[in-house]
SEMI-204349 format. One record per residue (C-alpha): z, y, x; residue number from 0. Coordinates in nm, 4 decimals, padded with zeros to 6 digits, m for minus. Layout:
N
pz = Z py = Y px = X tilum = NUM
...
This chain:
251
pz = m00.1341 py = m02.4167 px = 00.8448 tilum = 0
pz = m00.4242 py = m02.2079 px = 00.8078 tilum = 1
pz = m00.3738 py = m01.8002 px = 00.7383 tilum = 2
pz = m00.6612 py = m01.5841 px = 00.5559 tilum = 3
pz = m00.6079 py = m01.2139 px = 00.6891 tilum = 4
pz = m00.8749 py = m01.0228 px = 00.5828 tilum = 5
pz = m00.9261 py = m00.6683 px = 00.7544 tilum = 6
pz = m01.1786 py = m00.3435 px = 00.7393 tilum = 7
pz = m01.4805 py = m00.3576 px = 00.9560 tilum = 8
pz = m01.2589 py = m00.0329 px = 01.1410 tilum = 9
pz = m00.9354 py = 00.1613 px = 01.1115 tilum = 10
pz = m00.6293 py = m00.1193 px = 01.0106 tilum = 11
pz = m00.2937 py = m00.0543 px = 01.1233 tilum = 12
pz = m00.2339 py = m00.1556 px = 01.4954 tilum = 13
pz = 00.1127 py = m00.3195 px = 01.4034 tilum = 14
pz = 00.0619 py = m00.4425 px = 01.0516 tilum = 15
pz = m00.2340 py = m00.6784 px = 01.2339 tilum = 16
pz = m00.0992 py = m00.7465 px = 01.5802 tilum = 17
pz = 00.2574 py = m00.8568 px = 01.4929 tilum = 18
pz = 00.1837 py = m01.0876 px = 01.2129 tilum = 19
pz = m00.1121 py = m01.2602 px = 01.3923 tilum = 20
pz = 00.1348 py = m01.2888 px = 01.7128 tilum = 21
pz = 00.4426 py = m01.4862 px = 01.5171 tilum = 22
pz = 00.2243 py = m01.6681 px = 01.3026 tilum = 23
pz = m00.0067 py = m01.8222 px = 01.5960 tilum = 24
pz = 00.3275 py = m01.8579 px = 01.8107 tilum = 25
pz = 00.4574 py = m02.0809 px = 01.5874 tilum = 26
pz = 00.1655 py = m02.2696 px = 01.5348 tilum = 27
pz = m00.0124 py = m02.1544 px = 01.2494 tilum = 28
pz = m00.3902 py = m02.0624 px = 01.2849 tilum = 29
pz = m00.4844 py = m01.7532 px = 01.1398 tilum = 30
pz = m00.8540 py = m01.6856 px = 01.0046 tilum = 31
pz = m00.9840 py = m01.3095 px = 01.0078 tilum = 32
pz = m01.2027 py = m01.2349 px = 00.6939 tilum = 33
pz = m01.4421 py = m00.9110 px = 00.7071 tilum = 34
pz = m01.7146 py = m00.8078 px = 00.4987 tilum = 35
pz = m01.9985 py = m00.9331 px = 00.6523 tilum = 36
pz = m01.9229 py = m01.2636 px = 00.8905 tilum = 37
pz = m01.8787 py = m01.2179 px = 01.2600 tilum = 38
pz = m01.8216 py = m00.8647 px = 01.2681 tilum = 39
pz = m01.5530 py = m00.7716 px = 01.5105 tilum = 40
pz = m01.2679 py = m00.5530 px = 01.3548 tilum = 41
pz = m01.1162 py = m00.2692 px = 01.5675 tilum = 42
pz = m00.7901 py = m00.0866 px = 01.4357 tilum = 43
pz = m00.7532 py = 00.2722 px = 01.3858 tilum = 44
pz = m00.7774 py = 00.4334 px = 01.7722 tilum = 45
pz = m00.5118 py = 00.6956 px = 01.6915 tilum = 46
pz = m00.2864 py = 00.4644 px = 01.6634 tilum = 47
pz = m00.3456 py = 00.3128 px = 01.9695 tilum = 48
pz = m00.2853 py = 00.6703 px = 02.1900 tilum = 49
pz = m00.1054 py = 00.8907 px = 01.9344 tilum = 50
pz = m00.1453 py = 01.0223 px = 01.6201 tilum = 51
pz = m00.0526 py = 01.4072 px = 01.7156 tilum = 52
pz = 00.0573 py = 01.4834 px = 02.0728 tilum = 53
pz = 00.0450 py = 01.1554 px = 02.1925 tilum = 54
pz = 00.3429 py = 01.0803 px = 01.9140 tilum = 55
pz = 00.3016 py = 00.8907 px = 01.5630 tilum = 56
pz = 00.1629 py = 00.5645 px = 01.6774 tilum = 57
pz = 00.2193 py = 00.2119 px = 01.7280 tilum = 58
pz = 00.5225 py = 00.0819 px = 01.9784 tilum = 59
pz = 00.4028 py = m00.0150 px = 02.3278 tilum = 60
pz = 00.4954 py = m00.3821 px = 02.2194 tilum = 61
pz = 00.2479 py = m00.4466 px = 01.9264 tilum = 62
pz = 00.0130 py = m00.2618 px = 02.1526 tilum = 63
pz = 00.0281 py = m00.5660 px = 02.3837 tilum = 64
pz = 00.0014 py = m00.7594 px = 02.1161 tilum = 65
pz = m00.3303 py = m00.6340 px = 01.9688 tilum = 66
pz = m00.4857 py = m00.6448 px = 02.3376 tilum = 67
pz = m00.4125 py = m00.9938 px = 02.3081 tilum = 68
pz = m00.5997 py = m01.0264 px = 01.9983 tilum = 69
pz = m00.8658 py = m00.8273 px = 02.1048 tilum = 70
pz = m00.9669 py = m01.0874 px = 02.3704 tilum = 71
pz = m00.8739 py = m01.3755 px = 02.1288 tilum = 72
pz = m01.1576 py = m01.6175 px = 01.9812 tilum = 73
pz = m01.0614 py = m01.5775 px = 01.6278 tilum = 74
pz = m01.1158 py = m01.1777 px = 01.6090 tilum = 75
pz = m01.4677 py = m01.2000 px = 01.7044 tilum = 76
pz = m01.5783 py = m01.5272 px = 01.4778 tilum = 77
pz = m01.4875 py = m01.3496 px = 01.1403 tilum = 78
pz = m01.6093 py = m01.5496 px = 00.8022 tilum = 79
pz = m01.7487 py = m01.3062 px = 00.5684 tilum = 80
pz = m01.5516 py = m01.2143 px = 00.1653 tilum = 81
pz = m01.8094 py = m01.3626 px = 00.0120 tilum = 82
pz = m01.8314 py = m01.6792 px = 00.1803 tilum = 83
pz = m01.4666 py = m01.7818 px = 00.1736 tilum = 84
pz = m01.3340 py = m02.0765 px = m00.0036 tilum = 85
pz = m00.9763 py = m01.9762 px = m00.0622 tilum = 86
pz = m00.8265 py = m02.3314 px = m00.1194 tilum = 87
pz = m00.8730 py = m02.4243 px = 00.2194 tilum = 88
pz = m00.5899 py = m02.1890 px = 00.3400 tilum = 89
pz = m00.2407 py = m02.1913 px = 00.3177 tilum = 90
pz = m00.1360 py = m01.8563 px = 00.3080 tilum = 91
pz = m00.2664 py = m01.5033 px = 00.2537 tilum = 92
pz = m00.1744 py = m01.1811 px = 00.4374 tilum = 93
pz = m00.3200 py = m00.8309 px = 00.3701 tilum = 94
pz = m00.2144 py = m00.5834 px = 00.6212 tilum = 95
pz = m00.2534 py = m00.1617 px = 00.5399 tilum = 96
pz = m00.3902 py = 00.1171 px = 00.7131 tilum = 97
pz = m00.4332 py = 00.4599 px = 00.6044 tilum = 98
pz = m00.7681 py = 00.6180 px = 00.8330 tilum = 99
pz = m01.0586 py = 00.6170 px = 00.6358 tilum = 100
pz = m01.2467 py = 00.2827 px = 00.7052 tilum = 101
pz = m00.9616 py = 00.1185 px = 00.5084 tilum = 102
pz = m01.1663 py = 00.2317 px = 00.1491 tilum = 103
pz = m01.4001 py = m00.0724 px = 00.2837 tilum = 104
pz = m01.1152 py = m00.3434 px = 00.2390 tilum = 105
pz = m00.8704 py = m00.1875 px = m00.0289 tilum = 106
pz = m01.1559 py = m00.0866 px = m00.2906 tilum = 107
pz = m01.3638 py = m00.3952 px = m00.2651 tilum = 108
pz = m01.4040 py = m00.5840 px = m00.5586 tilum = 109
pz = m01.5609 py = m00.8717 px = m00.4049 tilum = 110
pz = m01.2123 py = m00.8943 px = m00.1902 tilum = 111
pz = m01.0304 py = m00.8717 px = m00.5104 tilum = 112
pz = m01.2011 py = m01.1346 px = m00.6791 tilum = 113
pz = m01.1169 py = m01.3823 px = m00.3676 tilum = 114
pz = m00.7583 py = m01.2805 px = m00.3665 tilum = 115
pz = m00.7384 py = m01.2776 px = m00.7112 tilum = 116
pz = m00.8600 py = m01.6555 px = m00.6763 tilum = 117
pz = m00.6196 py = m01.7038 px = m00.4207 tilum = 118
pz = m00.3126 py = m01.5639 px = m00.6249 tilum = 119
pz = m00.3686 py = m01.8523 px = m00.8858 tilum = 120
pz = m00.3041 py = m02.1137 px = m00.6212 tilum = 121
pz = 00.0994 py = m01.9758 px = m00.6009 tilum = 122
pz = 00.0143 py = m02.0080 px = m00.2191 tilum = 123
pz = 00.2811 py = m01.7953 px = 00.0110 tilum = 124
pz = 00.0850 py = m01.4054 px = m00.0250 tilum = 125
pz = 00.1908 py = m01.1322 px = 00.1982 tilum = 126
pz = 00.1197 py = m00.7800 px = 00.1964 tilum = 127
pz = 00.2608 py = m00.4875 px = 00.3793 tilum = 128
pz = 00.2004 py = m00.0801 px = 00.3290 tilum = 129
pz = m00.1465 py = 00.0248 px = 00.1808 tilum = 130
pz = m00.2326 py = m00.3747 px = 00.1953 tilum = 131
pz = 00.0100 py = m00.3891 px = m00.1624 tilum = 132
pz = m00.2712 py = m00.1894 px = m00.3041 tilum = 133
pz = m00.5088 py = m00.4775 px = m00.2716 tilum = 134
pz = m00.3027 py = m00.6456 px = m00.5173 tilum = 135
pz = m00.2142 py = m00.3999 px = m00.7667 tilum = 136
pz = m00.5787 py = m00.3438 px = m00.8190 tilum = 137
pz = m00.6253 py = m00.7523 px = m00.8770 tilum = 138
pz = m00.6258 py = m00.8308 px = m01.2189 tilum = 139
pz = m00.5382 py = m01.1410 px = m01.3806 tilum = 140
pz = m00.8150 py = m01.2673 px = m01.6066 tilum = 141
pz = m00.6069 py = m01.4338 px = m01.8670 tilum = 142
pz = m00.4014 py = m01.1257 px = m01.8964 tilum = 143
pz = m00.6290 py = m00.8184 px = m01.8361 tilum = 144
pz = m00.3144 py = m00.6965 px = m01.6006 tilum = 145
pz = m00.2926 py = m00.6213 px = m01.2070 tilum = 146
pz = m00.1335 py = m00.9646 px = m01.0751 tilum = 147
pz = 00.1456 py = m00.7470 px = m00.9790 tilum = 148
pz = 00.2427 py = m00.7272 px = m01.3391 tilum = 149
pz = 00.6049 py = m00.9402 px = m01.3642 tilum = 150
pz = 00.6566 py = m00.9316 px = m01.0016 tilum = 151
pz = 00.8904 py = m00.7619 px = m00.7904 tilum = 152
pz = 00.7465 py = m00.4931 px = m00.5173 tilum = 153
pz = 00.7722 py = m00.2551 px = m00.2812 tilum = 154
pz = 00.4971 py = m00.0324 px = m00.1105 tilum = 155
pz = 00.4524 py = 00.2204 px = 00.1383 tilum = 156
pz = 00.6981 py = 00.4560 px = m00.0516 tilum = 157
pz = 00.5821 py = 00.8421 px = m00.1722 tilum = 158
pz = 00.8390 py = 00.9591 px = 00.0696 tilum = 159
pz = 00.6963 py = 00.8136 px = 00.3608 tilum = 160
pz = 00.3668 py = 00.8901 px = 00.2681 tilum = 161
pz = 00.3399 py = 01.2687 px = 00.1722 tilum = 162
pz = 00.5619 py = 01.3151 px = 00.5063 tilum = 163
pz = 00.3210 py = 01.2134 px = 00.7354 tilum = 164
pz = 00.0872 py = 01.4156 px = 00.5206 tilum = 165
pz = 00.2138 py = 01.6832 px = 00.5325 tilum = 166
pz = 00.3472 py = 01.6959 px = 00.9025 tilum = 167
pz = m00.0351 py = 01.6378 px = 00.9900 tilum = 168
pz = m00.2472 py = 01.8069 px = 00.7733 tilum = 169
pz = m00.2618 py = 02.1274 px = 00.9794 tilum = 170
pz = m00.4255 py = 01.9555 px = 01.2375 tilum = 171
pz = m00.5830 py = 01.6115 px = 01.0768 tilum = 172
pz = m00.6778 py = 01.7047 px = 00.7068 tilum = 173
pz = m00.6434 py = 01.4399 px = 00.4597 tilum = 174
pz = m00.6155 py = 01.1609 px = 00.7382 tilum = 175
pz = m00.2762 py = 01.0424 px = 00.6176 tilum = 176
pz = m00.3766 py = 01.0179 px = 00.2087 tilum = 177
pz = m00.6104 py = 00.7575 px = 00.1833 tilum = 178
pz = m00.6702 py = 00.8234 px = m00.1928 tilum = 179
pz = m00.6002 py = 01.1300 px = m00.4036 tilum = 180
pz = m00.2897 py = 00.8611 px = m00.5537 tilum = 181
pz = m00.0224 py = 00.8259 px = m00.3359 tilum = 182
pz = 00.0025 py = 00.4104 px = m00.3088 tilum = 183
pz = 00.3439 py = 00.4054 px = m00.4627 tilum = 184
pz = 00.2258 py = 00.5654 px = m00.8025 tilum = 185
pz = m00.0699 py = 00.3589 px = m00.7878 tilum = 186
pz = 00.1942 py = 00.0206 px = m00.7272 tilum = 187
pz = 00.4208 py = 00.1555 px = m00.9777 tilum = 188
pz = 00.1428 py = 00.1839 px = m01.2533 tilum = 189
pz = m00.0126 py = m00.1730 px = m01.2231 tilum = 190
pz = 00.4230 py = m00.3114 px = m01.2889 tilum = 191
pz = 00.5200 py = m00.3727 px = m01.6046 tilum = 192
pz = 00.8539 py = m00.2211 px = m01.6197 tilum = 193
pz = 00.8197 py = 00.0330 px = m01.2779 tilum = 194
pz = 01.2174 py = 00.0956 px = m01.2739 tilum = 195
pz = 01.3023 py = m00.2488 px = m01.2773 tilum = 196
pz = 01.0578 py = m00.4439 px = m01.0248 tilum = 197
pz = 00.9430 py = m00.1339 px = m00.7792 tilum = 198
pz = 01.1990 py = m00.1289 px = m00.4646 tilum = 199
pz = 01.1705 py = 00.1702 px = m00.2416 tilum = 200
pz = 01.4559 py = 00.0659 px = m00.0025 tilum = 201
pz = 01.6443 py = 00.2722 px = 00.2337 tilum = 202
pz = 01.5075 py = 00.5846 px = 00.2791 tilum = 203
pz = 01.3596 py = 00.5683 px = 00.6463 tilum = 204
pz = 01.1019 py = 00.7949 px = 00.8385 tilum = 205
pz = 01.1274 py = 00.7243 px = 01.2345 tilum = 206
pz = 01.3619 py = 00.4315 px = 01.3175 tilum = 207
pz = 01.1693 py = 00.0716 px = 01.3032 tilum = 208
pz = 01.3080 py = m00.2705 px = 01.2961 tilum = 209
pz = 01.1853 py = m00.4730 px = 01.5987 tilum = 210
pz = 01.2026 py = m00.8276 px = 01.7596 tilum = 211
pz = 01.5642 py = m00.8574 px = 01.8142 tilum = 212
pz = 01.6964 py = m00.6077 px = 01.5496 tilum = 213
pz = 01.5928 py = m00.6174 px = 01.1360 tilum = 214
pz = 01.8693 py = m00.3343 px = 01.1260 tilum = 215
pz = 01.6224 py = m00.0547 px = 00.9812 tilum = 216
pz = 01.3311 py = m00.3123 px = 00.8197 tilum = 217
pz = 01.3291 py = m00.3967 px = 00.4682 tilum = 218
pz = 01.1041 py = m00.6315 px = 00.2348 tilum = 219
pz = 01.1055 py = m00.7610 px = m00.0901 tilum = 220
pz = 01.0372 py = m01.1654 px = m00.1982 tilum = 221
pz = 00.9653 py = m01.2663 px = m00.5065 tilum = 222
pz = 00.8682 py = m01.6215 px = m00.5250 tilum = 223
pz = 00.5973 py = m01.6839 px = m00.2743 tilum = 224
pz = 00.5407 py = m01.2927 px = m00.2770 tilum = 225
pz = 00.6367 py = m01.1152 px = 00.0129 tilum = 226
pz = 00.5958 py = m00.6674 px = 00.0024 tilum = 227
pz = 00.6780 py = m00.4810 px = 00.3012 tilum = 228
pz = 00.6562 py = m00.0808 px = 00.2973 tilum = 229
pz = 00.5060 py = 00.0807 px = 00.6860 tilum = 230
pz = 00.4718 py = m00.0806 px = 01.0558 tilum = 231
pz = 00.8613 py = m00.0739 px = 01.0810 tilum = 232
pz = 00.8949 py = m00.3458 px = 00.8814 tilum = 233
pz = 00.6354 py = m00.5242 px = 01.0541 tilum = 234
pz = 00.8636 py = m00.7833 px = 01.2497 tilum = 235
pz = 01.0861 py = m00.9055 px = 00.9373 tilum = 236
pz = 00.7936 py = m00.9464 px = 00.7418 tilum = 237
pz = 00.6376 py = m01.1774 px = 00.9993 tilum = 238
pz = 00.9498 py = m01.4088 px = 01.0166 tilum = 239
pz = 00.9970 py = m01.3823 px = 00.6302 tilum = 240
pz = 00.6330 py = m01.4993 px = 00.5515 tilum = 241
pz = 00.6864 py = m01.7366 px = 00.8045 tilum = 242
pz = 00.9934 py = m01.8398 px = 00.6174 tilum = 243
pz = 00.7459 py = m01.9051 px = 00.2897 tilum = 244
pz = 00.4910 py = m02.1109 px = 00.4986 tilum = 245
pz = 00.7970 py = m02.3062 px = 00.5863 tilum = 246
pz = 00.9416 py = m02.3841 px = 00.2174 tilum = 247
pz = 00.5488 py = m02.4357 px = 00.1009 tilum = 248
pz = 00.5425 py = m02.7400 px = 00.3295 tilum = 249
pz = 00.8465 py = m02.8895 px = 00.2130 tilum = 250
C-alpha cells in the first residue's frame, strides 16, 4: 500500500517522521514524502537531533537511527510536490508535527489543506500525531463549512505538555516551543463540535515515552479510520495502530 506523508521543507519532529516511515516500510508498505515544491529534500528540526537544552529534550537514540536511515533512503530525496499530488492513488495519509519554526510552511498551507481535505473524503485510514492534528482541524469540509474534525473523536498535543516545554525553555530559546500564539489543543478543541465530549487528553505524561516493546506510557485515540496521537512518546503505538487501519482497509 502506498502512504502520502507530507513534511516541511525543514524543522519536523525527528520521531514523529522516523518511526512511522520505519514500521510502515518494514512491513511492506511504501511510503511517499510530499513537500512543497517536488524534489526538495526535508531535514528535521537539528535540536532534536543533539538536544534541545543541555544536550536533554530530544529524540531517543533509537528513532535517531532510524531517521539516518531515512536520510540515505531514495524516497526522502525524490519528494512529489502539494500541488501535484493525486490523492486517490494512495492508501493512507499520515501527517506528522513539529513545533520549530519551519513547521508554519506545512501546518498553515492551504494548498496542503485542500489535498488533505480531498483525501479525507475518500474515508482512507488518516493519521496524525502532535502539531500534525492541526492540519486537520484547519480542513474544512465543503458541504458543511466545518473543520473535518467536526463529529470526530481527537486528541492533540495537550496544553499541558505544551506550555511545559514552553515555559522550561523560554529563558534560553524564546518562543521556540509555541509554534502559534494558540496553544494546538485550544485550536483542536475549537474546530469539535461538542469539545468535552470528543477531545481526549489522556494520561497526564511529561518525560516517560512508550517504545518498541512497551505501549505502557503511549496513548492514541481511533475513531473510524482516524487515528490522533498527542507528542513523540506516542510515536511507536501510533505506528502499529495505523498499521492496524491499513490492515482492516484491505480486508
Amino acid at each position: 500500500m502506498r502512504v502520502l506523508m507530507p513534511l516541511p521543507d525543514r524543522d519536523f519532529d525527528v520521531t514523529e517522521v522516523a518511526v512511522p516511515w520505519r514500521e510502515l516500510t518494514r512491513a511492506g508498505h511504501q511510503v511517499v514524502f510530499a513537500t512543497e515544491h517536488a524534489g526538495t529534500r526535508p531535514a528535521a528540526d537539528p535540536r532534536l537531533l543533539t538536544g534541545v537544552l543541555f544536550g536533554q529534550l530530544g529524540a531517543e537514540d533509537e528513532p535517531k537511527r532510524f531517521y539516518e536511515q531515512l536520510t540515505a533512503a531514495p524516497e526522502f530525496t525524490d519528494t512529489v510536490g502539494w500541488s501535484g499530488l493525486d490523492v486517490t492513488g494512495f492508501d493512507g495519509l499520515l501527517l506528522p508535527g513539529g513545533h520549530a519554526p519551519g513547521m508554519r510552511q506545512y501546518l498553515g498551507s492551504p494548498e496542503l489543506r485542500d489535498q488533505v481535505g480531498k483525501f479525507w473524503a475518500l474515508g482512507r485510514p488518516v493519521g496524525a500525531i502532535c502539531h500534525g492534528v492541526l492540519v486537520l482541524a484547519r480542513t474544512l469540509d465543503p458541504a458543511t463549512g466545518h473543520s473535518v474534525l467536526a463529529g470526530r473523536r481527537t486528541t492533540c498535543l495537550p496544553k499541558y505538555m505544551e506550555r511545559t516545554a514552553y515555559l522550561t525553555t523560554v529563558w534560553r530559546l524564546g518562543r521556540y516551543y509555541r509554534t502559534y500564539p494558540a496553544y494546538v489543543e485550544d485550536e483542536v478543541r475549537a474546530a469539535l463540535a461538542d469539545p468535552a465530549a470528543q477531545f481526549e487528553r489522556g494520561p497526564r505524561e511529561l518525560t516517560r515515552r512508550g517504545t518498541a516493546t512497551d505501549d505502557t506510557h503511549a496513548f492514541v485515540v481511533e475513531d473510524g479510520a482516524y487515528l490522533s496521537a498527542r507528542w513523540p512518546g506516542d510515536a511507536y503505538l501510533f505506528a502499529r495502530r495505523y498499521l492496524d487501519l491499513l490492515d482492516r482497509a484491505l480486508r
